[in-house]
N, C-alpha and C positions, 0 to 999 in steps of 0.2 A: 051345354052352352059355354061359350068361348068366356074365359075373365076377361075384362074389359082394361086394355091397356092404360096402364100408369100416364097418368100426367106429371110432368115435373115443372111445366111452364122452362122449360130451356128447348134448344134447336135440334137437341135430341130426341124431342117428340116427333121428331121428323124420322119414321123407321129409314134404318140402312145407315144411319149417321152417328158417328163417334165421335169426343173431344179429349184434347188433353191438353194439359197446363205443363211449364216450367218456369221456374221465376229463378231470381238470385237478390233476396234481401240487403246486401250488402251493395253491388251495383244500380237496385231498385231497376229492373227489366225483368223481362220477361218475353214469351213468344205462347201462342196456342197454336192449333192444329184442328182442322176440323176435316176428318177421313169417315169416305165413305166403307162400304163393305165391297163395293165395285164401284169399278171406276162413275163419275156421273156426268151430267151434260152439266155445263156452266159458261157464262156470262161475266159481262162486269162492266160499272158504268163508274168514270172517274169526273166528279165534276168540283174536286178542289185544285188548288192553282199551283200546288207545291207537291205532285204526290212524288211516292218513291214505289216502285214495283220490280217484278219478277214476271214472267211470262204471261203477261197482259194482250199483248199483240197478237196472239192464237188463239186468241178467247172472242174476235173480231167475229162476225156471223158469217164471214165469206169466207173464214180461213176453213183448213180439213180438219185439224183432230179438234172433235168435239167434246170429247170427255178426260177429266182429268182426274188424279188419283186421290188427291188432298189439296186443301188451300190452307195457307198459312198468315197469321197474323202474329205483327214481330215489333216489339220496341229494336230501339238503336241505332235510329234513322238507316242509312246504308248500310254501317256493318251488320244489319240487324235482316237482312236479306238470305244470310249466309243462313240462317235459321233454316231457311227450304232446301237447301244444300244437304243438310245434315238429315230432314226427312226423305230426301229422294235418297241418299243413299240408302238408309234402313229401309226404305219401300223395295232399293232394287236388290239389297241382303233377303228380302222375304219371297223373292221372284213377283213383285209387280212393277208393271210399268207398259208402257205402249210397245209394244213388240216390231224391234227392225232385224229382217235378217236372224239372226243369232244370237240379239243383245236386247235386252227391255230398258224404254228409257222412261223410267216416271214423269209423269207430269204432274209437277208440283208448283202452279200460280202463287206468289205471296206479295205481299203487302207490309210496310213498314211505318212505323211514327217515331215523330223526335222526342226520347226521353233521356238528351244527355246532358240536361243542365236543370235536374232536376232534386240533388242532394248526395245522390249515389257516387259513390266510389268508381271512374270509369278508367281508373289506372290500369285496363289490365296488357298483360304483355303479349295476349293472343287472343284473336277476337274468340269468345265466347259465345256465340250466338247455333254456328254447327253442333254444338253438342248438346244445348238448349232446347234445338229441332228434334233431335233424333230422342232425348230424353221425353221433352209434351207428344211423341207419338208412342212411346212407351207405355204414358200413361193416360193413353186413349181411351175413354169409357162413357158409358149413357150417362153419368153425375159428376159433375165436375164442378170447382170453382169458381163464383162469381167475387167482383168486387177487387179488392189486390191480388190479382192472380193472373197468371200466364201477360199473357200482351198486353194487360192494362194495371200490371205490378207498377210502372213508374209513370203513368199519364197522370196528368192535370186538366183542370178547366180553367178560366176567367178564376174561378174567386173559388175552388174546393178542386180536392184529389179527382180526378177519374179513378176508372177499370175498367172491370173488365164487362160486358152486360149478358143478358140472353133473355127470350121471352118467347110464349109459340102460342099460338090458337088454330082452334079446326073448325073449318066451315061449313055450313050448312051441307054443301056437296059434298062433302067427307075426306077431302083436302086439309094434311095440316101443313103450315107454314110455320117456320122458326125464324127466331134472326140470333145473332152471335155479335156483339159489337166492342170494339174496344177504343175507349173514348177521352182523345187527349186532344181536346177542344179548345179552340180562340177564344169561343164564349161560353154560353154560360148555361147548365144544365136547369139552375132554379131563377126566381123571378126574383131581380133584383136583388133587396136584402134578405128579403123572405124565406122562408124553409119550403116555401112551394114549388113543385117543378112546372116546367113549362109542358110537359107531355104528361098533367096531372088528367084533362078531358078523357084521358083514351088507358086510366088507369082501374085495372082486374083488379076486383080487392082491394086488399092493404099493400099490395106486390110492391109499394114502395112509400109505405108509408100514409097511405091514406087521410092525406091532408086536405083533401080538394084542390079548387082550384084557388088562385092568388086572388086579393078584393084589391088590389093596386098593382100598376103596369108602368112599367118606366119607360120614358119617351124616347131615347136613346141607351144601347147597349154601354156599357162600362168595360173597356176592355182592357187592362193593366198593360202598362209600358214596356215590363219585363217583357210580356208576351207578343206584342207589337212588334218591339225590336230583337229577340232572338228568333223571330220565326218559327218556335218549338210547338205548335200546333198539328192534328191531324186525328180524325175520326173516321179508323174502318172498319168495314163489315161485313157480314155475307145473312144473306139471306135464302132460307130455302126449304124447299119444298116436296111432299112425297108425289106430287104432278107430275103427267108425261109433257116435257116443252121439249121443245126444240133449243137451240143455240140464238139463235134471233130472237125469240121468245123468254129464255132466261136475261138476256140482255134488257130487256123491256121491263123487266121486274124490278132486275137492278135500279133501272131508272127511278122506276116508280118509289122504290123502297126509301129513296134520297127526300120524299117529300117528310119522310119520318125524322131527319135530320133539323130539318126545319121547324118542326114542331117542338121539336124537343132540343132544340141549341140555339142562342142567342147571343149571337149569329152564326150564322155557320154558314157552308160555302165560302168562305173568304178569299181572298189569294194571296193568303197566307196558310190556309187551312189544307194538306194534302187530301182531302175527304173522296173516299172509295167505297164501294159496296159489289162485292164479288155476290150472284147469284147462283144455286145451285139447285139441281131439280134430278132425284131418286128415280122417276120415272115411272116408281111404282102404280101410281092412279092417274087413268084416262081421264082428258076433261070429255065428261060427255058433253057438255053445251061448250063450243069452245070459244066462243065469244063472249058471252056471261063469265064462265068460270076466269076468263086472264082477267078479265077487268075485277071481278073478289078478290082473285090473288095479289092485283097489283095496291088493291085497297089495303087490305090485309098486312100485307110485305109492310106500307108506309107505319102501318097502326104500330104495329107489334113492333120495329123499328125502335119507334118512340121509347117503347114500356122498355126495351131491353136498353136503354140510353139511360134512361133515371135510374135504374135498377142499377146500372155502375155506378154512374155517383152514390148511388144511397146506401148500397152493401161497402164502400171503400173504407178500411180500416185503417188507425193509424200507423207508423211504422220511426223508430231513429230517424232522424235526419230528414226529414217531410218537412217542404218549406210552405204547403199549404195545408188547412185545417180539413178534416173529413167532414162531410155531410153528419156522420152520426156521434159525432164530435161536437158537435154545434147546440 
C-alpha cells in the first residue's frame, strides 16, 4: 500500500510544484518563485487598476505558447521585475526554456508590488532584485516560508504587516488545488479593530488563528492616508492546480480565484491596488466530469485564496524599522 502523501497546507501539495524564498532584511523585499518540474499550462486574470507585470500578454488564451517554466512574485515595484530576469537566466544555465532553433528561451511571467516606502533601506547602487530571482530559485523546495518571507518580506495592509501566504485543499474528485499569495493590500486583512479576519468563514483549523468569525462589522472601510496617497498597494497570486485545463480554462480560474480577494480584503480591487492572480494547472489529473470538476475548482481556487491571505497576515513577524504592528504582535 502506497504512504499517503504529506499534507503541508501550502501550493506544494500541488505534485510537480516547487517554491523558494529570497528576502534582504535590511532593504525589507523580497521576491518568491514558484517552478514547476516541467514546464506547465498557465493563465492569469489582472483586475486591479495599478498592476506592474512581466510576460502577461502570452498568457492570453488566443496566444501560442501555452506553458511556462516558472512564475515569479517580486516586491520593488518595477525594479522588482528584474527578479524574473535572474530566474530565466538560471532556468536557461540548467538547459530549460521554450526551444527556438538552437537557443531556449524560458518563460518566466512575473508579478510585482510596491514595497518602497516601507522602512527599508532602498539606497542601493544596483538594483538587487536579478540576483534575488536567481537566489529564491535556488532555494526551490516542497517547504518553504510563510509570513516575512520572499515577496511578502516588505508588504503591508490598511492597519498590520503582510506576507507572504499559501494554503491547499483536495477535492472530493481528487484534484488538489493550492494558492501562494503575497499580500500588500489597500485594505485590510482583519475586521475593523478586531483580531478577526475577514476570510475567518472558510478557515481549516486553527490555520490562522482560530478566532471565528467577528460579532461586529464596520460600515465603511478605514483606509489610512499614507496608503491613499502613495499608492503603495498591491495583492498577487497564483493559484494552482494538479488538473488537466487548458489555457482558457486556467484563465477562468484565475478569475474565479479573485472572488477569494474579496472575501478576505477590505477592500480590495481598488484602483489603487495592482491585484493579480497568475493560475497554473500540472496537468497531472483528467477532469473526468468536466463541467462539475471547473466550477469545484473555481470554488476551491476562491476558498483557499482567502485562507492563504490571512495566513500572511497572521504568520507576519516583526522586523527593525517596521512602521506597522504584526498581527501576532497585537
Amino acid at each position: 500500500m502506497a504512504a499517503a502523501k504529506p499534507f503541508r497546507n501550502l501550493i506544494t501539495d500541488v505534485e510537480g510544484l516547487t517554491v523558494g524564498n529570497a528576502s534582504d532584511a535590511r532593504i525589507k523585499t523580497g521576491c518568491t518563485v514558484l517552478l514547476g518540474e516541467k514546464p506547465f499550462t498557465c493563465g492569469v486574470s489582472i483586475l486591479g487598476g495599478a498592476p506592474g507585470t512581466r510576460e502577461t500578454a502570452l498568457l492570453a488564451p488566443d496566444k501560442t505558447v501555452e506553458k511556462v517554466d516558472a512564475l515569479v512574485l517580486s516586491g520593488g515595484s518595477a525594479f522588482g521585475l528584474d527578479a524574473a530576469s535572474g530566474v530565466a537566466d538560471a532556468l536557461r544555465a540548467q538547459g530549460r526554456g521554450f526551444a527556438v532553433g538552437d537557443q531556449l528561451v524560458p518563460i518566466v511571467p512575473g508579478a510585482i508590488l510596491f514595497d518602497l516606502i516601507n522602512g527599508g533601506n532602498k539606497d542601493w547602487s544596483e538594483n538587487p532584485y536579478k540576483a534575488m530571482g536567481m537566489q529564491a530559485l535556488e532555494n526551490a523546495s516542497q517547504s518553504f516560508d510563510l509570513g516575512t518571507a520572499g515577496a511578502g518580506a516588505g508588504a503591508t495592509t490598511a492597519n498590520l504587516k503582510g506576507g507572504l501566504g499559501s494554503a491547499s485543499v483536495t477535492l472530493p474528485s481528487g484534484h488538489t488545488v493550492g494558492a501562494l499569495v503575497a499580500v500588500n493590500a489597500l485594505g485590510s486583512a482583519t475586521v475593523g479593530d478586531t483580531p478577526h479576519f475577514w476570510a475567518a468563514p472558510f478557515e481549516q483549523g486553527d490555520e490562522f488563528g482560530g478566532l471565528g468569525v467577528s460579532a461586529v462589522y464596520p460600515d465603511a472601510p478605514h483606509v489610512p492616508e499614507t496608503k491613499l496617497s502613495q499608492h503603495a498597494n498591491t495583492t498577487i497570486g497564483i493559484i494552482a492546480t494538479d488538473a488537466q485545463l487548458s489555457q482558457a480554462q486556467c484563465t477562468r480560474l484565475a478569475t474565479a480565484a479573485h472572488d477569494g480577494y474579496a472575501r478576505a480584503l477590505f477592500p480590495s480591487h481598488t484602483p489603487m491596488d495592482g491585484d493579480l492572480i497568475f493560475a497554473a494547472a500540472t496537468g497531472v489529473k483528467p477532469l473526468e466530469n468536466p463541467i462539475a470538476d471547473t466550477l469545484y475548482l473555481g470554488h476551491a481556487a476562491a476558498t483557499v485564496m482567502a485562507r492563504a491571505i490571512a495566513r500572511a497576515v497572521f504568520l507576519a513577524t516583526p522586523e527593525e524599522g517596521d512602521l506597522l504592528p504584526c498581527w501576532q504582535s497585537l
